[in-house]
C-alpha positions in Angstrom: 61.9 26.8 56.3 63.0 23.4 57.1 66.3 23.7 55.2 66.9 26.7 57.1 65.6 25.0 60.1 68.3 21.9 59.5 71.1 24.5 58.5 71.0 26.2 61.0 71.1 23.1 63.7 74.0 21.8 61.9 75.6 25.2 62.6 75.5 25.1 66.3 76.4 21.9 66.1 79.6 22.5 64.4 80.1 25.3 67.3 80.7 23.0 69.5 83.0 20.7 68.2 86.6 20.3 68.3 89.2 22.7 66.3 90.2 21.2 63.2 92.9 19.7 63.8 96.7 20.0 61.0 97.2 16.9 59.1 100.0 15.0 59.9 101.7 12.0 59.4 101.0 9.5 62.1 104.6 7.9 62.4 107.5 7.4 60.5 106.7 4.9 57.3 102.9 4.6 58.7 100.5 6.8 56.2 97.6 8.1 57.5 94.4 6.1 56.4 91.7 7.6 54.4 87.8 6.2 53.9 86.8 3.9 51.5 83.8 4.8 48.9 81.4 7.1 50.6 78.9 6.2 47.2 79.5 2.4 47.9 78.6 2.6 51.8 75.7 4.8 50.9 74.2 1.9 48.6 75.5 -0.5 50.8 72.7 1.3 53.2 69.8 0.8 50.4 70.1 4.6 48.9 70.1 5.1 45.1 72.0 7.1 44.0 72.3 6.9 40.1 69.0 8.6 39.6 70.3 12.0 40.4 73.3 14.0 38.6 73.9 15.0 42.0 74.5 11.6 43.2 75.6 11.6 46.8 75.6 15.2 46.9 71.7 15.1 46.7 72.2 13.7 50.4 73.5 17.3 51.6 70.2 18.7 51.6 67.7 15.2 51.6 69.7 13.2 54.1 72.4 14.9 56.3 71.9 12.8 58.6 73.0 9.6 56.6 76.0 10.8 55.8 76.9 11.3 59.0 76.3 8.2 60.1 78.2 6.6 56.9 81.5 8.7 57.9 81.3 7.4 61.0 81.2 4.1 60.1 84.6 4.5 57.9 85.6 5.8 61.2 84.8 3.3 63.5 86.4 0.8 60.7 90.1 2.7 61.4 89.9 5.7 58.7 91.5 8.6 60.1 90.4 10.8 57.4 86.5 11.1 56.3 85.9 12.7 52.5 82.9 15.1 51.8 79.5 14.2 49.7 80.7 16.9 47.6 82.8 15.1 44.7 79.8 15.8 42.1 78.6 18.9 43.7 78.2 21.4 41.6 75.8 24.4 41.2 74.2 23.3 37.7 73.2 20.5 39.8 71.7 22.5 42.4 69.9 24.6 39.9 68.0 21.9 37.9 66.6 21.2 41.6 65.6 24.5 42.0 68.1 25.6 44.4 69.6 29.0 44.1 73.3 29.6 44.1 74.0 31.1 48.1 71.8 28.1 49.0 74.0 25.6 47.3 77.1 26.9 48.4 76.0 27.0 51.8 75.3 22.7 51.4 78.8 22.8 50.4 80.1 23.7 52.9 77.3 21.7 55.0 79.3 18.6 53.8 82.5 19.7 55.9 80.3 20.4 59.2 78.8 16.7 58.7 82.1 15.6 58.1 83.1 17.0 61.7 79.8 16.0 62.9 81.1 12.6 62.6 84.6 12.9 64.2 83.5 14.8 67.1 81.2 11.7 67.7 85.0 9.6 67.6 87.0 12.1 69.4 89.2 12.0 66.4 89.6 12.2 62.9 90.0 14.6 59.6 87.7 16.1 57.1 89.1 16.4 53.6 86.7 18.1 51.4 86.3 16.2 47.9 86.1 18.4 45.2 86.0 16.1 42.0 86.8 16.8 38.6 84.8 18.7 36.2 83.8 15.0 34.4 81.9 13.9 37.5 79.5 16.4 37.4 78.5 15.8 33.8 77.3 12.4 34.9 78.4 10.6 32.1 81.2 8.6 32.8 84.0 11.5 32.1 86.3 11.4 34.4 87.3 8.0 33.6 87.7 9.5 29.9 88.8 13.2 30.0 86.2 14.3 27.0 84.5 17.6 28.3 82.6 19.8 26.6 84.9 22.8 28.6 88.7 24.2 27.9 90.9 24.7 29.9 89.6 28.6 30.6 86.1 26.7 31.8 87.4 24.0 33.7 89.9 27.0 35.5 86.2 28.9 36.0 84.7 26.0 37.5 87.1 24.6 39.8 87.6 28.6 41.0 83.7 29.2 41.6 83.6 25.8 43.8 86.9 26.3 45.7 85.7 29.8 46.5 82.3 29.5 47.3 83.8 26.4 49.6 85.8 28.7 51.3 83.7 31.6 51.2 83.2 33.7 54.7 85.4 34.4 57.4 84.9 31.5 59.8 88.2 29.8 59.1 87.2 26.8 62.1 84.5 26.0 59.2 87.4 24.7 56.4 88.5 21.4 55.9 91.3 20.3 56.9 92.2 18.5 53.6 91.5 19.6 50.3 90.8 16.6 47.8 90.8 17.3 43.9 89.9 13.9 42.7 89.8 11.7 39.8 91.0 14.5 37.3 91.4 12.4 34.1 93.6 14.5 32.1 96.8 17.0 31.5 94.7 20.2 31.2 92.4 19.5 33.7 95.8 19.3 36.3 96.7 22.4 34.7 93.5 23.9 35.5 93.4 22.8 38.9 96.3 24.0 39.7 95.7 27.6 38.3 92.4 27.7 40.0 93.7 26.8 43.4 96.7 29.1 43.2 94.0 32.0 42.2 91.5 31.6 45.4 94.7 31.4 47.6 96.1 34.5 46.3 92.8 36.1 46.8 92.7 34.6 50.6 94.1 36.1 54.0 95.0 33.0 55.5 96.8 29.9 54.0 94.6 27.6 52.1 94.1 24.1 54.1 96.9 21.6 52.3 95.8 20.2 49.1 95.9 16.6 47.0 95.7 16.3 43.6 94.7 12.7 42.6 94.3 11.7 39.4 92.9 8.6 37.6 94.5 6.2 35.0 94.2 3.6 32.5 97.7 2.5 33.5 100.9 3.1 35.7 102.4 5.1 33.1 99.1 7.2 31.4 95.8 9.1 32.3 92.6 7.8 31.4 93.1 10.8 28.9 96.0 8.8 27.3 98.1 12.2 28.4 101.6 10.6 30.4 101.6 10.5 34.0 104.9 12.2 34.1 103.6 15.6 32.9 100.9 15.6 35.6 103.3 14.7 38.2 105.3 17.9 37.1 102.6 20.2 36.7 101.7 19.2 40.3 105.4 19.4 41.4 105.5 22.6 40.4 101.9 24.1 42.3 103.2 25.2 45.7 99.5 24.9 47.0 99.3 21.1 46.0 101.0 19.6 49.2 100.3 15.8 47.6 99.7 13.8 44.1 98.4 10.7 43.8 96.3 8.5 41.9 92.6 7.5 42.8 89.7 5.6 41.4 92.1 3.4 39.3 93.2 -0.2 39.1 95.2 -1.0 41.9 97.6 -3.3 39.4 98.7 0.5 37.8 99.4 1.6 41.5 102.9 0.3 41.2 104.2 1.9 38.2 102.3 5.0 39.0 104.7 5.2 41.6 107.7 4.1 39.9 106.8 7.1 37.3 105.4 9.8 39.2 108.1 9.6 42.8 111.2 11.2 41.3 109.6 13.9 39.6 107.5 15.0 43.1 110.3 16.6 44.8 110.0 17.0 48.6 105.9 16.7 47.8 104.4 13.1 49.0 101.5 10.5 47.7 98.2 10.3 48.4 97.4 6.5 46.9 93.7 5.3 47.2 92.5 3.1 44.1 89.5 1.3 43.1 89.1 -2.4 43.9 89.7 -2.6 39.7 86.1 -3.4 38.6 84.5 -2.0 35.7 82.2 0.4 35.7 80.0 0.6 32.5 76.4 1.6 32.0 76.1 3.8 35.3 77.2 1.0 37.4 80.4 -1.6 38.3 80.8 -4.8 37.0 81.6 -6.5 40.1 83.8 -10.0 40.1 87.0 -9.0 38.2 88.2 -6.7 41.5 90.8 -7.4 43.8 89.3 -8.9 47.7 90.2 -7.0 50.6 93.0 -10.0 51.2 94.6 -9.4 48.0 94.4 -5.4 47.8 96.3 -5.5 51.1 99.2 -7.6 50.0 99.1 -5.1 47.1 99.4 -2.5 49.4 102.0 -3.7 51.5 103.9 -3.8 48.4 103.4 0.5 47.6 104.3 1.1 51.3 107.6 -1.0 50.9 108.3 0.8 47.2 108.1 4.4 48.8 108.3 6.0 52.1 107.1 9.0 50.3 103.0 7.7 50.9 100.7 10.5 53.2 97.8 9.3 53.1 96.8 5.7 51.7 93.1 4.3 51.2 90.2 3.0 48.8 88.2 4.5 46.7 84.9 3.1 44.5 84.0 -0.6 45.4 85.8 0.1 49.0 83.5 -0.3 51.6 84.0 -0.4 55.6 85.2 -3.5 55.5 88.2 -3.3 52.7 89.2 -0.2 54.9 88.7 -2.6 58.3 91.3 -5.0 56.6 93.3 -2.0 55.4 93.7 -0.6 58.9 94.6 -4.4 60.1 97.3 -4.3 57.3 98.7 -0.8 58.0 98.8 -1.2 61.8 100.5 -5.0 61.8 103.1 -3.2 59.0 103.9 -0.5 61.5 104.6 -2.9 64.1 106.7 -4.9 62.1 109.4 -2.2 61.0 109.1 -0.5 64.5 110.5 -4.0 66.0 113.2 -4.7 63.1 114.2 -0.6 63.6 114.1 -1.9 67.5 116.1 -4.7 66.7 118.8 -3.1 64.6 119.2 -0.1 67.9 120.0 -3.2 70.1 122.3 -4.8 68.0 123.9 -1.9 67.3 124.1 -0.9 70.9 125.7 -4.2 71.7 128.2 -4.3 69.5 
């Protein structure tokens, strides 16, 4: 009764807020700026999270409430785009809780409404719904390896059942505005992927909201898999529903040659680039002090945005708090400035001469 009770608040709430709103870039050179590690604000705020498989989805139906409030502080710290508590969703999860299917799906799509929840409390702002890969659910570390206990048939079931049931209904105000497949470790989980979002959008009425694809790596040039950057970045290039590919939840020293590697083979399709701080993360939690600070990740980044223009969207991931975003934002904004008044600079000369 109270679930229903809290579902059904966060319903009318969601009435009342804004339409979503179409991403878009925010100027010419200037990505837009994602949210940092919803997990690492969440403990941050004293919540375990480790104990569960669910992780921070367990907060869709325990704590809504929370995760409101952490979106909105990635908001408040300059992120124009908030990510779901959905990345380890999934509805084996939900079942060992007790949780039947209709009433799983329906906290799915509860983590888009708190998403909006959040924005409508900043006036602004995106909801990107993260749907993470198939390794994340198993809770044992493989999406940073690629060894599943699926092929490629069942990873192209499982990413079909979430993506639909996300989508399910007729309320089209209720999608995200973004849709995130994250941290997919491997070649035939992209294939997959892309297979399972092309099925729900052929089975859809409307246009499915633009889609990332973000994979994770051991290096600029490979997958955690081992499987070569370059043939993701052409099975992605080849997907007309995935609008972006990137990398995520990797060192930000492959970030470089990831770029280098993946840009030419992209087409008219841009990046989506939001690493790790480059800790280690062994035995169910990071091994902090070998990461990059928030000073050095920016001059990092500065670096991306002056390799490509071809960079959407541009953030953190695991490890990357409200502050490292904060600093981000700083970086991003002062960057703007400064090629707006050297394109200002090169009008006037030219005028004058």
């Amino acid at each position: 009764m109270a679930e229903t009770a809290t579902m059904a608040a966060a319903g009318a709430q969601q009435q009342q807020q804004p339409p979503r709103q179409q991403p878009q870039r925010a100027a010419a050179r200037r990505p837009t700026l994602l949210d940092g590690g919803l997990g690492t604000a969440l403990e941050a705020g004293g919540h375990a999270l480790t104990e569960d498989t669910l992780w921070s989805a367990r907060l869709l139906a325990d704590a809504p409430d929370v995760l409101v409030d952490a979106h909105a502080a990635f908001l408040a710290a300059g992120a124009e785009v908030v990510t779901t508590a959905t990345y380890q969703f999934s509805f084996d999860g939900y079942a060992a809780r007790g949780v039947q299917r209709d009433a799983a799906a329906g906290l799915l799509r509860r983590g888009v409404e708190l998403g909006r929840q959040a924005c409508a409390r900043h006036g602004r702002g995106q909801v990107a719904a993260s749907l993470g890969s198939y390794g994340a659910v198993l809770s044992d570390g493989a999406e940073f390896t690629g060894v599943f206990d699926r092929d490629e048939a069942g990873l192209v079931a499982f990413h079909t059942e979430r993506l639909a049931a996300l989508l399910e209904g007729e309320d089209r105000a209720g999608w995200p505005d973004l849709l995130a497949f994250e941290t997919v470790p491997c070649l035939v989980e992209v294939r997959a992927i892309c297979k399972a979002v092309s099925a729900v959008a052929a089975a859809q009425s409307a246009p499915l909201p633009p889609a990332w694809l973000s994979v994770s790596c051991r290096s600029g040039e490979q997958l955690n898999s081992g499987d070569a950057v370059a043939d993701a970045a052409r099975v992605a290039a080849a997907c007309p529903q995935i609008k972006f590919f990137g990398i995520n939840c990797s060192a930000p020293a492959a970030v470089s040659d990831f770029i280098r590697v993946a840009e030419p083979l992209l087409g008219d399709k841009e990046m989506v680039i939001y690493p790790n701080r480059g800790e280690v993360f062994a035995n169910r939690e990071w091994q902090a002090s070998s990461g990059a600070t928030n000073e050095a990740f920016c001059d990092l980044a500065k670096g991306w945005l002056a390799q490509t223009d071809k960079i959407a969207y541009l953030g953190g991931c695991c490890r990357m708090g409200t502050d490292a975003i904060e600093a981000l934002s700083a970086m991003v904004a002062s960057d703007a400035s400064a090629v707006d008044a050297g394109s200002k600079g090169v009008a006037d000369e030219q005028a004058t001469s």
